[in-house]
C-alpha positions in Angstrom: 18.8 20.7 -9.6 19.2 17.4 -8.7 22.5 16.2 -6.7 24.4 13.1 -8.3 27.2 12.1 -6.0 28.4 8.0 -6.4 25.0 5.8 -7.0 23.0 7.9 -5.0 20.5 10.9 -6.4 18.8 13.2 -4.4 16.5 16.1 -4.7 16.6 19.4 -2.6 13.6 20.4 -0.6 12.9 22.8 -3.1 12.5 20.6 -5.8 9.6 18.1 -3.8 6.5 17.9 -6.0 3.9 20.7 -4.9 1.3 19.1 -6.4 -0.2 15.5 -6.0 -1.2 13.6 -9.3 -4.8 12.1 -10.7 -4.0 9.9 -13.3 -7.8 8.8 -13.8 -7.8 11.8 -15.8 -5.1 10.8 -18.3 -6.7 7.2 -19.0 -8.2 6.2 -22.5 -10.9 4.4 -20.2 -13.1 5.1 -17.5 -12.0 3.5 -13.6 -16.1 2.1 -12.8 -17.5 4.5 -9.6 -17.5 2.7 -6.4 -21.0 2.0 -5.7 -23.4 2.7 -2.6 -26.0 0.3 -0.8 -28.9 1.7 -3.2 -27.2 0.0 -6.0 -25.9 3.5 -7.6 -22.6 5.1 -7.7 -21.5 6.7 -3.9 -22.3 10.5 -4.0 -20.2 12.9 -2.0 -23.2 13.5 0.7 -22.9 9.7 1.3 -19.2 10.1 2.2 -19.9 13.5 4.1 -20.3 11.6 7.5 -16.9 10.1 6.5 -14.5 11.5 5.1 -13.3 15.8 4.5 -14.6 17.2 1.8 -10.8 17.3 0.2 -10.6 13.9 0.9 -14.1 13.2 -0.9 -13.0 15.4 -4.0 -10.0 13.4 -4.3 -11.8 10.6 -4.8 -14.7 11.3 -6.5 -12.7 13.7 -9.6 -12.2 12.0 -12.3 -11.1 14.7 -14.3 -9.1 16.7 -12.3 -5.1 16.3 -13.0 -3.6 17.7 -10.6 -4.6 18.7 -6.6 -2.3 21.2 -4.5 -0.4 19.8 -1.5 -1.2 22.1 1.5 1.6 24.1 2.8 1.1 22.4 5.9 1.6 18.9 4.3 4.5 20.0 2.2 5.8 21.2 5.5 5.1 17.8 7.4 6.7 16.1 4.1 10.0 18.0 4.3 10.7 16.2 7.5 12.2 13.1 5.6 10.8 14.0 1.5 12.3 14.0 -1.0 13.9 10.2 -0.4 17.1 9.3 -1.7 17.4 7.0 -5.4 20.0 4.7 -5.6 21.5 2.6 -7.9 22.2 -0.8 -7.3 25.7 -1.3 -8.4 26.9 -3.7 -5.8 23.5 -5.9 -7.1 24.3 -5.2 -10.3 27.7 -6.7 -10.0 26.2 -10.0 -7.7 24.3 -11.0 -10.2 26.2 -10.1 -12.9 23.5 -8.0 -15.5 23.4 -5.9 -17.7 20.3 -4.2 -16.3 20.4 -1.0 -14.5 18.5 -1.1 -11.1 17.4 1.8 -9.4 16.0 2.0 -6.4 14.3 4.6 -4.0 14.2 4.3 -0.3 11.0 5.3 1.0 11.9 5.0 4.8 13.1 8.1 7.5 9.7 9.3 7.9 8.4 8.4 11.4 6.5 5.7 10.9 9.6 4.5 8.5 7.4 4.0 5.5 5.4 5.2 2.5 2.3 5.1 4.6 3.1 8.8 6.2 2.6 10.0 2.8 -1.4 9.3 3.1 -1.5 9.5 6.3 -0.7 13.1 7.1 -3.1 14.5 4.5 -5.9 12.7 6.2 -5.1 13.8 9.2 -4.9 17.5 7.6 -8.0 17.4 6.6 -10.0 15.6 9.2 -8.8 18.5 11.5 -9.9 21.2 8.8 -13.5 19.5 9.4 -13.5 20.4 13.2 -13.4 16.6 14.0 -11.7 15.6 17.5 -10.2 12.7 16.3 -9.9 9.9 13.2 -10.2 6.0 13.3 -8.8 3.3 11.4 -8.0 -0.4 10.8 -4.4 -2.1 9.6 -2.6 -4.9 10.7 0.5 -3.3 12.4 3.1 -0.8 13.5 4.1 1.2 10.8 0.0 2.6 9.8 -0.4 2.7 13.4 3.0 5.0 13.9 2.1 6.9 10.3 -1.7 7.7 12.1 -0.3 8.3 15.6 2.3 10.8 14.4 -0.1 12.9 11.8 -2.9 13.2 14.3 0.0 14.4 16.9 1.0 16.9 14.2 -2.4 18.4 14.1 -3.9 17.8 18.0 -6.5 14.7 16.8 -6.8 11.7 19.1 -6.6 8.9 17.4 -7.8 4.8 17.1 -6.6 2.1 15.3 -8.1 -1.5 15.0 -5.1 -4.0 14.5 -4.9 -7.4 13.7 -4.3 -9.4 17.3 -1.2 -11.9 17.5 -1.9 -14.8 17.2 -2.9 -16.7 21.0 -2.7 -13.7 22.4 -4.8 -10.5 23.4 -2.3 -8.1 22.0 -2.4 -6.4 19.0 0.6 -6.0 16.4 1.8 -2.4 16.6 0.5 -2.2 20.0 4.4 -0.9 21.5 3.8 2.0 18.3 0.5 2.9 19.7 2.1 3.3 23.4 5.0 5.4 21.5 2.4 7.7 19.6 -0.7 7.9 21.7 -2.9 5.8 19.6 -5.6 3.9 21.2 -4.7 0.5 19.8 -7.6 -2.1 19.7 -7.2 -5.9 19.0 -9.5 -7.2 16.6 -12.3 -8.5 16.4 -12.7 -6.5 19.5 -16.0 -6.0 22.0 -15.8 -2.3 20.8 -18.3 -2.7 17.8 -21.1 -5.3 16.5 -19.0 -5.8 14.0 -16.2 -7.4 16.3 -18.2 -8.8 19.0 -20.2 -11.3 16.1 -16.7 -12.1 14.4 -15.7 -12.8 18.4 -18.8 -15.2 18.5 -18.7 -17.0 15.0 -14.9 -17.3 14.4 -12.7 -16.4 17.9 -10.4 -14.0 18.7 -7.6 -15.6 16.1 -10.4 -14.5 13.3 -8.9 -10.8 12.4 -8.2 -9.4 9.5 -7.2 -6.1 7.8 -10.8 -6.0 6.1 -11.6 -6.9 10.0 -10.2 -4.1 11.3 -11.4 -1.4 8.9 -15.0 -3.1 9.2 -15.0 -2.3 13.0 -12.7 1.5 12.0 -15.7 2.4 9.7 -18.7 0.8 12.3 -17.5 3.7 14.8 -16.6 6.1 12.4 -20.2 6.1 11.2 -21.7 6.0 14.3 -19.4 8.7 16.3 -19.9 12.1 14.5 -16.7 13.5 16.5 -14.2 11.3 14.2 -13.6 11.3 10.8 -12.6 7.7 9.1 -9.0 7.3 7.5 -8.3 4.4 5.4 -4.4 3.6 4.5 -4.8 1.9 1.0 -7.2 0.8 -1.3 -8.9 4.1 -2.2 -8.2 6.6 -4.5 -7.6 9.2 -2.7 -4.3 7.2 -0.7 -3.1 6.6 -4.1 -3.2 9.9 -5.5 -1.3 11.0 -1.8 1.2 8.0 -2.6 2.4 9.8 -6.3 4.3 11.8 -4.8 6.7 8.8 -4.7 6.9 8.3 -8.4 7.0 12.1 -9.3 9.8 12.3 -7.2 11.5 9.7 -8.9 10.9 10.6 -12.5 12.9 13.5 -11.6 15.5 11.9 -10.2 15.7 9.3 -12.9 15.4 12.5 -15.6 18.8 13.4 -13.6 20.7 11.0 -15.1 19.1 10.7 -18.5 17.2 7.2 -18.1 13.6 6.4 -17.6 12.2 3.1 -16.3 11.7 0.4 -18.9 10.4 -2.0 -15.8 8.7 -0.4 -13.0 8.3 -3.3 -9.9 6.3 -3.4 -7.2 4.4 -5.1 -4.3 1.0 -5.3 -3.5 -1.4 -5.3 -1.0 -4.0 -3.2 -2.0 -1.6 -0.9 -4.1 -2.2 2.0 -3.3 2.0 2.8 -3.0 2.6 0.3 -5.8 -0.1 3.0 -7.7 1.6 5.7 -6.5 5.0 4.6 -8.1 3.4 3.8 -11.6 1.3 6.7 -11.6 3.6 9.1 -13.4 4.8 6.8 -16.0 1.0 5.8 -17.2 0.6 7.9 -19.9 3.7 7.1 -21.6 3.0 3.3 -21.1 -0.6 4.2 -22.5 1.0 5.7 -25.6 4.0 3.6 -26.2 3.6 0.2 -24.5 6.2 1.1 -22.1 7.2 0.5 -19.2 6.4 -2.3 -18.0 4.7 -2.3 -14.8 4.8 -5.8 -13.0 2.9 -6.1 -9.1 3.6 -8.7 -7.1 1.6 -10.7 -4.6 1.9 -12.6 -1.9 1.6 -16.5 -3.1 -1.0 -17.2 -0.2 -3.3 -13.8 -1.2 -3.3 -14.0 -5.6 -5.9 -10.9 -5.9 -4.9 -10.5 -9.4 -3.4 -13.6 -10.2 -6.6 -15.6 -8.9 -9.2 -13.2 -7.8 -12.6 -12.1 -9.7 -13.2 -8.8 -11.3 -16.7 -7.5 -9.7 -17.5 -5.4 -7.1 -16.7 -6.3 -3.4 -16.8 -4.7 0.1 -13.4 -2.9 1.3 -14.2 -4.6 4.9 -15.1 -8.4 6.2 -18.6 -7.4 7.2 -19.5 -6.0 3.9 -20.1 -2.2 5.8 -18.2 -0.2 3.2 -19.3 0.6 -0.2 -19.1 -1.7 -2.9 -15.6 -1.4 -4.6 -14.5 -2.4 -8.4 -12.0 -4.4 -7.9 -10.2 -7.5 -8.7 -10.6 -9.5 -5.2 -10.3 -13.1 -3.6 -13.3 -11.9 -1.5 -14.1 -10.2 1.5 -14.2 -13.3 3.1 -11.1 -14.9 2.3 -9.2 -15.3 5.0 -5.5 -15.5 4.4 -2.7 -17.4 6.5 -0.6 -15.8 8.3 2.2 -15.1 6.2 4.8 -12.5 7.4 4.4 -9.6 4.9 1.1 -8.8 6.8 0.5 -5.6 4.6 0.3 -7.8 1.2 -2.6 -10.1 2.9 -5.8 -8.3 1.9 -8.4 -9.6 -0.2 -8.6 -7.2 -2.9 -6.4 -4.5 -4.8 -7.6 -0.5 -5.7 -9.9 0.1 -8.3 -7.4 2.2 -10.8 -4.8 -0.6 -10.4 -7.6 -3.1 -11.0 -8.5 -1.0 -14.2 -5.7 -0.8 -15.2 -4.5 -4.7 -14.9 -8.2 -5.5 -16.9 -7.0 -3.2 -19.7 -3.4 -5.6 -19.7 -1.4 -2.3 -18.8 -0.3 -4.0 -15.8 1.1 -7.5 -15.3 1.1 -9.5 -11.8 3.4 -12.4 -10.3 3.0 -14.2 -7.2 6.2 -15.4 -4.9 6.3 -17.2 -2.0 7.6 -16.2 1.8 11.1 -18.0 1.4 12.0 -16.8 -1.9 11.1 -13.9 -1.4 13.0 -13.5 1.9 15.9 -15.5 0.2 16.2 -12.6 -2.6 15.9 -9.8 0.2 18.6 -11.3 2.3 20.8 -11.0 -1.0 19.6 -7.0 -1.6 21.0 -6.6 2.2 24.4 -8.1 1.5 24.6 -6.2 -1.1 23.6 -3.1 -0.9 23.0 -3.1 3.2 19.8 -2.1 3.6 17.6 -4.8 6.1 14.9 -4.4 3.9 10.5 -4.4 5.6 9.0 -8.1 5.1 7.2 -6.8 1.5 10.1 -5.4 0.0 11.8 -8.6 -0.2 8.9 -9.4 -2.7 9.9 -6.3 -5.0 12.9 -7.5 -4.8 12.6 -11.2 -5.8 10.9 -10.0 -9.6 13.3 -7.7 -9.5 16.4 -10.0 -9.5 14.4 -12.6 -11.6 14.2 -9.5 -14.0 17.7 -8.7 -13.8 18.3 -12.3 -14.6 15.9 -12.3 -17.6 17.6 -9.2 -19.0 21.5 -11.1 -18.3 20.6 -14.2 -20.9 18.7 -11.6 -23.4 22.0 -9.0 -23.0 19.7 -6.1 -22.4 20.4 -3.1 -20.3 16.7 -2.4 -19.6 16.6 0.0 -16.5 14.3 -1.4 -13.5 13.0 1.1 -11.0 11.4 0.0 -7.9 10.9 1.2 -4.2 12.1 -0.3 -1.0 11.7 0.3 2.8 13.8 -0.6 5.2 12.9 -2.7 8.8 11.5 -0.6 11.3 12.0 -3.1 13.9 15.4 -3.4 16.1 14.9 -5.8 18.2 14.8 -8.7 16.3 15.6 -9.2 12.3 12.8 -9.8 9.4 15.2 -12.6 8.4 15.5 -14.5 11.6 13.1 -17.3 10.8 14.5 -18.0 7.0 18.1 -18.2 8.7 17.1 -20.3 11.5 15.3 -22.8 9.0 12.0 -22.3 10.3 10.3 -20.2 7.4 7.5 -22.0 5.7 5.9 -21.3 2.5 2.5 -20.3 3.0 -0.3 -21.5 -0.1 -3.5 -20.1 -0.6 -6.4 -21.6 2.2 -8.1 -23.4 -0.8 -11.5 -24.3 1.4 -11.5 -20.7 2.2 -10.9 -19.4 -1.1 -13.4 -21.6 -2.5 -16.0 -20.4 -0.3 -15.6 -16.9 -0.6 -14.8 -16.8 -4.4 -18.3 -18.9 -4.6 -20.2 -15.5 -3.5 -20.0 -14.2 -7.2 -21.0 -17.4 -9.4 -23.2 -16.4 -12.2 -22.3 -12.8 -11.8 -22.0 -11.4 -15.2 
């Protein structure tokens, strides 16, 4: 049973979810295929050269609802899962609402994030293929720790393309690489042709997280010795992220409530999907919750982007993806919350926001870090750059429900800062942050792609 002691709820080992959850199967409508360079929807042969096969049944099985977590995983998991709930009552009491806020804290893994939770059953299963090792792209530490620590667990080598500092040749995350063995590569890099013509055209400056996975999936294709891993966007990271909200829906079943907001930020959403995921078939059936992502101001996928299909990478490698997007070749400024500046968001979450099941905001960097510097004081948790988005519609919520004198319960996730040397807050109290807006000429190009498509 679940342990109540104060505000905080926890789950025994035991109790962790054995199985991972597909909620394409449970939706009234169908999520469209992602589709390959013939113009028809990807087979699993196409993803063979890719991906494990577990990997490719994840994502292609529409109607499976369920899909067993290896003992091996579950075993990796137990390291840090199930995380901690808490409730908010110091927050609570700051702002002075009626609202009940519950939070979950996905940190204590080794790469201090959600992200360990996709990456240690792709690392899993590239090994079950025989593959010596497993490439990637991101755009910093915590994806690169999450890879280097699940290819440690099961003797893969690994790579990761990372987005390079800005004026520099060093990559973000490249101290995490040193710390897990990960080859980490700046990009655009000399590495791939991918890299080298975005070195031409654009500079070094140019990279991207659509970079990175472009030059991640040029080698992966190329090298039949590694297998491709990918830490959002796709299905399959999704379903591997619902452990997170079937771990909560217990807890929350603990003490009798159930979420009438769910909260969230986006990048891709595969976490923000993972959350939500449990909680979609009652929203299906009864309107509620309410699920509301949130975006960066200077990256609007939802609140400005296209529905059509686009390419998960900048050189349009990757097969075509429906999705609500801003274009693969938007490129975003340089806003702190790297992880939220990608171009488009996962196909179910896409689906789902088309069918108005899903609702999306957009805040900007100093509000944002203005309402996550209040969560700290609070309930002292230094909170990761994105969380401080979560928790900026989550206190304008809690606001909303104070005039209306509703006790609405608001569930969210948030992980904490995995960096010690210096805080995420250092530039808002220093009076330096800026508030990043969209590159408009940018925007406008790439938007401009899908004119007249129907």
């Amino acid at each position: 049973m679940a342990s109540v002691t104060g505000n905080r709820i926890t789950l025994s080992p035991r109790e962790m979810p054995a199985r991972w959850y597909n909620v394409e199967a449970d939706l009234p409508f169908r999520v469209p295929p992602m589709m390959s360079p013939s113009g028809f929807p990807i087979t699993s042969r196409e993803l063979e050269p890719l991906f494990a096969k577990q990997i490719i049944e994840h994502e292609l099985n529409a109607k499976s609802r369920t899909f067993t977590i290896p003992k091996e995983v579950r075993q990796a998991y137990q390291q840090w899962r199930p995380t901690p709930m808490f409730r908010a009552v110091s927050l609570e009491k700051e702002l002075g609402t009626c609202a009940r806020l519950y939070y979950k804290v996905e940190g204590g893994s080794p790469s201090g994030s959600y992200e360990s939770n996709t990456a240690i059953p792709q690392a899993f299963f590239t090994k079950q293929t025989g593959a010596e090792g497993i490439v990637s792209g991101g755009a910093g530490g915590v994806w690169i720790s999450a890879l280097g620590h699940a290819a440690s667990l099961f003797g893969l080598k690994s790579r990761n393309y990372s987005v390079r500092k800005p004026g520099t040749d060093f990559a973000w995350g490249e101290s995490y690489g040193k710390v897990w063995n990960v080859d980490v590569q700046a990009t655009p890099s000399e590495n791939t042709r991918v890299g080298k013509f975005q070195l031409q055209k654009q500079g070094s400056d140019s990279g991207s997280i659509a970079t990175a996975l472009a030059e991640a999936y040029e080698e992966a294709v190329l090298n039949p010795e590694v297998k491709f891993a990918i830490p959002t966007l796709m299905g399959n990271t999704l379903i591997h992220q619902t452990i997170v909200g079937l771990e909560a829906q217990r807890q929350l079943a603990a003490v009798d409530e159930a979420p009438d907001h769910v909260i969230g930020s986006i990048g891709a959403g595969s976490h923000f999907g993972g959350l939500i995921a449990p909680f979609v078939p009652a929203r299906i059936q009864r309107r509620k919750p309410r699920f509301v992502a949130v975006e960066e101001a200077s990256t609007p996928s939802l609140t400005r982007g296209v529905y059509t299909e686009e390419s998960a990478d900048s050189a349009g490698l990757m097969p075509q993806v429906p999705m609500y997007t801003l274009g693969r070749e938007y490129s975003p400024p340089g806003v702190l919350a790297g992880a939220m500046r990608y171009h488009g968001v996962a196909p179910i979450i896409s689906s789902l926001f088309k069918e108005k099941h899903i609702e999306a905001v957009a805040h900007g960097q100093i509000e944002s870090y203005s309402a996550g510097l209040m969560f700290t004081r609070s309930e002292g948790i230094v909170l990761s750059p994105h969380a401080m988005y979560t928790v900026k519609e989550v206190i304008e919520q809690a606001l909303r429900c104070k005039e209306s004198g509703s006790d609405a319960t608001i569930l969210f996730t948030v992980t904490p800062a995995v960096n010690a040397e210096s805080s995420p807050y250092d530039s808002l109290l220093d009076g330096v942050m800026q508030n990043e807006k969209p590159e408009e000429s940018s925007l406008k190009k790439s938007l401009g792609r899908f004119i007249g498509r129907g």
